[in-house]
N, C-alpha and C positions, 0 to 999 in steps of 0.2 A: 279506781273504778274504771270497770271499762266498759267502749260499746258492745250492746245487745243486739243480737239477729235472729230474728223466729219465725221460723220457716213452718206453714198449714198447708199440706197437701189435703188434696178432696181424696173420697173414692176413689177416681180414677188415676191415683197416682199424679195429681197435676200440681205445681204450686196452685195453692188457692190465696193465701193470704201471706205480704210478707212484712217485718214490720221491722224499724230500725232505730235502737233508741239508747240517746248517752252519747257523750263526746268524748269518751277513752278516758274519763279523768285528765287529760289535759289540756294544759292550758299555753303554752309556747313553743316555736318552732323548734325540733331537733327533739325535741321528748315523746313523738310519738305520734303530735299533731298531724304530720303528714297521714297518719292510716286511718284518723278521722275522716280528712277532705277525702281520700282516698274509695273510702267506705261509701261515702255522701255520694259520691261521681257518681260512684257504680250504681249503686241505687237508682239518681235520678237519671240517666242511662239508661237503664233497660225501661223507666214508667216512659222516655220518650219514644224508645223502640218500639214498644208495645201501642203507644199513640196510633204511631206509623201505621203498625200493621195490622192490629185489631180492632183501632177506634175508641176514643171515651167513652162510647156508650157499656162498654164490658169492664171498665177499670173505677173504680174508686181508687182516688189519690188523698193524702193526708197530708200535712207538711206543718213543725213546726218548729220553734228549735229546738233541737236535740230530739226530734222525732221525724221519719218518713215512714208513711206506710204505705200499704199500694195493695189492693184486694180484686179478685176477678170476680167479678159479678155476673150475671145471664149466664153463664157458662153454657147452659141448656142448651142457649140460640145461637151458640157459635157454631159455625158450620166447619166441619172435619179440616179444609185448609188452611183455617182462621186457628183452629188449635193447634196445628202442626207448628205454624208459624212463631203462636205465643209458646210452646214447649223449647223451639230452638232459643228463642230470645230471653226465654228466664231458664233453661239449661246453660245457657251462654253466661248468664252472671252467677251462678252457680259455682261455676266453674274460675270464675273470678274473686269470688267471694270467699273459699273455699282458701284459694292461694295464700289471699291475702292473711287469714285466720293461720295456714298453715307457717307463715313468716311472722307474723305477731301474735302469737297467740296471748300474750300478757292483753292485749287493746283493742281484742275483740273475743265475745263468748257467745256459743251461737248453740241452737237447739232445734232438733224438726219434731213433728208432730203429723200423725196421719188422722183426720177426723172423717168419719162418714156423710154422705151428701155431699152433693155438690152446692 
């Protein structure tokens, strides 16, 4: 079994929701475990980036084991450099997340989806 990545962009092409769930099927050091923590980091890494630079009040976070999720919320009321901002910061684990899928692909399986609304 491996972890799951499900990527919602809105309309405007933004991540809107992402969600992250399953511990790779394993269960000890050297089987794989690392692309789990691995996975986790990046994750909760960009929800504190996004902290930083957007604020809680735009983010819903979820957390439990073997699940993070992290959704952008108000989108409406963010103001043009508050989105630039959250686009480099979840382009930036994108681009992380991406890598890591492309070196393990057995221990992680990932999917995007484009819904309308924001």
């Amino acid at each position: 079994m491996a972890s799951f990545v499900h990527i919602v962009y809105n309309s405007n092409s933004i991540m809107k929701c992402i969600t992250v769930e399953g511990h790779a099927g394993i269960k000890k050091s050297g089987e794989g475990y690392e692309v789990c923590i691995a996975l986790s980091v990046l994750t909760q890494a960009m929800y504190k980036a996004l902290l930083s630079t957007i604020g809680k009040k735009f983010l819903q976070y979820k957390k439990d084991d073997g699940l993070l999720s992290l959704e952008l919320i108000n989108f409406d009321k963010l103001d043009t450099d508050k989105i630039k901002e959250y686009e480099l910061v979840s382009n930036g684990y994108l681009i992380g997340i991406k890598s890591l899928i492309k070196e393990y692909p057995d221990f992680i399986k990932y999917k995007e989806e484009y819904k309308n609304g924001t």
